[in-house]
C-alpha positions, -999 to +999 in steps of 0.1 A: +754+780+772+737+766+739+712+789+723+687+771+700+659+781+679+629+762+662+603+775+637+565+763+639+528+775+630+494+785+643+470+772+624+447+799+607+418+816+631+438+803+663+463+828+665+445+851+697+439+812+713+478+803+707+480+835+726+454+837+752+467+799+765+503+807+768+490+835+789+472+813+810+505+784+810+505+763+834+527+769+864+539+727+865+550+732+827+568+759+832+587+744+863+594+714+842+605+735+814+631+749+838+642+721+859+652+705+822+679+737+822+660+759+800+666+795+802+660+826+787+627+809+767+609+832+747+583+825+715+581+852+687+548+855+664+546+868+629+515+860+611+504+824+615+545+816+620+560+812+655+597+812+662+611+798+698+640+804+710+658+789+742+697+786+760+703+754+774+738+740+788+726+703+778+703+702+751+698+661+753+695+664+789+665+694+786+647+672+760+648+638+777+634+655+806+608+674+788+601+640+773+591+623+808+571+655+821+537+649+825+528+684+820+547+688+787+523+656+775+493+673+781+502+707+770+513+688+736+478+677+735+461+706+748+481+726+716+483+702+689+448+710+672+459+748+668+494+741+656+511+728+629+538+710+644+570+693+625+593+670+645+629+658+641+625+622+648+660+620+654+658+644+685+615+640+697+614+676+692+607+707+672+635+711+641+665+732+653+679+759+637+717+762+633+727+791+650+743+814+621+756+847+640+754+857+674+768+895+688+771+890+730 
C-alpha cells in the first residue's frame, strides 16, 4: 500500500465554507474517490493550510480515474474559488509529498 500526502490552502474568510461543504460531500464523489483505490483519506486543517493524506496500491491508476469522474470535475469547480490550488503537471494533481518516515 502507497501512502501519499499533498499540502494546499483555504483561501482567507473561507475556512468554516472549506468545512461546512466537505461535511455536506457528495455521496458520487466519494464512491468515485474509492472505486479509484483510495483508502484511508483523511484532510488535516491548520490555519488557512490543508494537508491530505491518502493510501493507494496504484497511484496512476487512482488519478486517471479520478481524472474521468464526473463528480471529481464538478467538485474541482464547486472548490476552486475558496482554495488555492497548485498542480504537478506532470501527474494532473495536487504536489506529493515524499514520504520521509513512517512507524506501522
Amino acid at each position: 500500500m502507497g501512502h501519499y500526502a499533498w499540502i494546499l490552502e483555504v483561501r482567507p474568510g473561507y475556512e468554516d465554507e472549506y468545512k461546512k461543504r466537505h461535511d455536506e460531500i457528495w455521496p458520487e464523489l466519494v464512491a468515485d474517490i474509492s472505486a479509484a483505490g483510495i483508502k484511508n483519506y483523511n484532510i488535516f486543517r491548520h490555519g488557512l493550510t490543508l494537508f491530505g493524506y491518502f493510501e493507494t496500491d496504484d497511484l496512476e491508476y487512482a488519478i486517471a480515474a479520478l481524472g474521468q469522474s464526473d463528480a471529481n470535475r464538478r467538485w474541482g469547480e464547486f472548490m476552486g474559488p475558496i482554495m488555492k490550488v497548485e498542480v504537478d503537471e506532470n501527474i494532473g494533481f495536487p504536489f506529493l509529498l515524499p514520504l520521509q518516515w513512517r512507524m506501522d
